[in-house]
N, C-alpha and C positions, 0 to 999 in steps of 0.2 A: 323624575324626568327633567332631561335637562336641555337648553340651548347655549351653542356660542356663537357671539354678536362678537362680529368682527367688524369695525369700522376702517373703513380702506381709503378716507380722509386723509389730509395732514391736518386737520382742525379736530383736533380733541372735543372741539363744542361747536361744531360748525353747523352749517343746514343737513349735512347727512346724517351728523350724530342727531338730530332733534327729530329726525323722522323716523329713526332708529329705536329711537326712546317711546317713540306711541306708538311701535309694535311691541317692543320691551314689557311697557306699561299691560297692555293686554295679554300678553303671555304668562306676567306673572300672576295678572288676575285672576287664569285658569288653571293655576297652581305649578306651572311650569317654571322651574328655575334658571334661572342666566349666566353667563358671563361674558362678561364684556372686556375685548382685547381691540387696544388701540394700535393699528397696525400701517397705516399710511404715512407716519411721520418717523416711520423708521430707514434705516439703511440696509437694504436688501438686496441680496443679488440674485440675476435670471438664473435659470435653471442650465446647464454645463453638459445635459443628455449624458457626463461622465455611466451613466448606470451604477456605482453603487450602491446605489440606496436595492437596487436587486438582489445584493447579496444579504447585505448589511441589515436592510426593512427600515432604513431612518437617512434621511438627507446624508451628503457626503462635507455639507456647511454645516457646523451644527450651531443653529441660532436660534430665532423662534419658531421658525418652520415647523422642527423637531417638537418645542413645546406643546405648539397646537394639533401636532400629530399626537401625541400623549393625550391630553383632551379630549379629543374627539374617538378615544377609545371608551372612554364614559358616558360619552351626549347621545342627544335620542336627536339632533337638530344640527344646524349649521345656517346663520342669518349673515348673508353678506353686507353691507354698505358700501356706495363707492360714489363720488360727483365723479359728473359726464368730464370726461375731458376729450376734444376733437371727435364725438360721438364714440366712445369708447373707456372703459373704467379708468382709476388712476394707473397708473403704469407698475408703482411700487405694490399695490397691492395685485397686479397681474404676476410679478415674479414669484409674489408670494405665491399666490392660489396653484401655477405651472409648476414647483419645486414641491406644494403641498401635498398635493393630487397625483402628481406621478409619481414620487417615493411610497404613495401609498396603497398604487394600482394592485399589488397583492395583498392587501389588506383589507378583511371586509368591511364596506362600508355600506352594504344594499338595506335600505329600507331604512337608514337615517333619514331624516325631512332635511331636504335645502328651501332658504328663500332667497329671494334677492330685492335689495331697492337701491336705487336709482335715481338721483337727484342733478337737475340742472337749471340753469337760468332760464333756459327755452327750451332745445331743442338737442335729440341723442339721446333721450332715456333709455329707449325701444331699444335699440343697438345695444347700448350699454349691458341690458337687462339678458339679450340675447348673447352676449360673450360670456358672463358670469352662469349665467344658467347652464350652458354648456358643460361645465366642470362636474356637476350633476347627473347631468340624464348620461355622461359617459360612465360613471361610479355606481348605477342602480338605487341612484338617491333618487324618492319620488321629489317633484317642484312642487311648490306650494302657489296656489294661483290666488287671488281676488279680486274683488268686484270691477276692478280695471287693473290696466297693468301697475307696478307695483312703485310705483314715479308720484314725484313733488316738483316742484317749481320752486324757485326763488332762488335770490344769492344769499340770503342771510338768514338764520334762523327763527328771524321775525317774518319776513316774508312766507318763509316755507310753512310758517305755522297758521297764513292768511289761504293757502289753499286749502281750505274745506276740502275738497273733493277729493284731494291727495291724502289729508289727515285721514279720512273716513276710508280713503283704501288701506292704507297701515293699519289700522285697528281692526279691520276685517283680514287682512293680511295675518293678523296675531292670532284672531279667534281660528282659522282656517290649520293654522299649524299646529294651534295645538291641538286641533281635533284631529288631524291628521296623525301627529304621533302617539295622542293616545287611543286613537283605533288600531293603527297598525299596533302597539301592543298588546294589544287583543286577539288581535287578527294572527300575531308568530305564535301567541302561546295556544291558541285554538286548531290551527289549520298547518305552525310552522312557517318555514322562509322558501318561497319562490323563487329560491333561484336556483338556477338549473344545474342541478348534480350530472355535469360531464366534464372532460378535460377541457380549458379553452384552446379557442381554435383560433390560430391566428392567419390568413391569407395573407401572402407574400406573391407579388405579380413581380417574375422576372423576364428579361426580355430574352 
């Protein structure tokens, strides 16, 4: 069983990777393996709506997009990280997750585990947390919840490591997902996948 930790920082070691690292830590406690892709200090472009990744099944850029699309044909998981910027994720890793997510809308991804965390000096985690999670419950990915929402505090990884309260949600954060993915492997090979065997249906409101 595996996760990928995506850090949506520009800071390779910053406050978001540090709170990243003590759900990490706990994940791999429970025998769940990682990989960790640093992806905010990259050069990335938005999504172009071009459509062919419809034909094709893979980005029409081909950069890392592509790679984490390969990836995540093997993960049981998907762990995003991102600081608040203007109550809202980093920007660079928005183009990523929009280029990620819709070249992969035909591609099953139902009942892989997502999580999200969300780190800021004050205030916008919530928002934050609610853009990112979105990518998710539109994919059939179950969210992974814990003991509060899934936020830290601080500017600097010292800081972030003084909220108690935020560490202790990450580490329930970690325990949470991997029980989560190792039930639902329980659950597809016992009962199968819940999802619904019909053609999709798409409504279109014209005037």
């Amino acid at each position: 069983m595996k996760v990928i930790i995506l850090n949506g920082s520009p800071k390779a070691k910053g406050n978001t990777a540090r709170a990243l690292r003590e759900v990490e830590g706990t994940l791999q406690s429970q025998g769940i393996e990682t990989e960790w892709i640093h992806v905010g200090h990259l050069d990335i472009r938005g999504c172009m709506a071009c459509n062919r990744c419809w034909d094709t099944g893979v980005c029409g850029f081909n950069d890392i997009v592509n790679e984490i699309s390969l990836k995540m044909k093997e993960a049981d998981g998907l762990l995003i990280g991102s600081p608040v910027y203007f109550a809202s994720p980093n920007s660079t890793l928005l183009a990523l997750l929009d280029r990620l997510f819709y070249s992969n809308l035909h591609t099953d991804w139902s009942m892989k585990v997502g999580a999200t965390v969300s780190i800021a000096r004050r205030g916008g985690s919530t928002a934050t947390m609610d853009v990112l999670n979105k990518y998710f419950l539109k994919t059939n990915m179950p969210v992974v919840p814990s003991q509060y929402w899934s936020i830290a505090h601080g500017t600097s990884p010292e800081e972030v490591l003084q909220d108690e309260e935020g560490m202790q949600t990450m580490r329930q954060l970690g325990l949470n997902m991997a029980f989560l993915i190792k039930s639902i492997k329980l659950g597809l090979e016992k009962f199968g996948s819940p999802k619904i065997q019909e053609d999709l249906v798409e409504t279109h409101y014209i005037r």
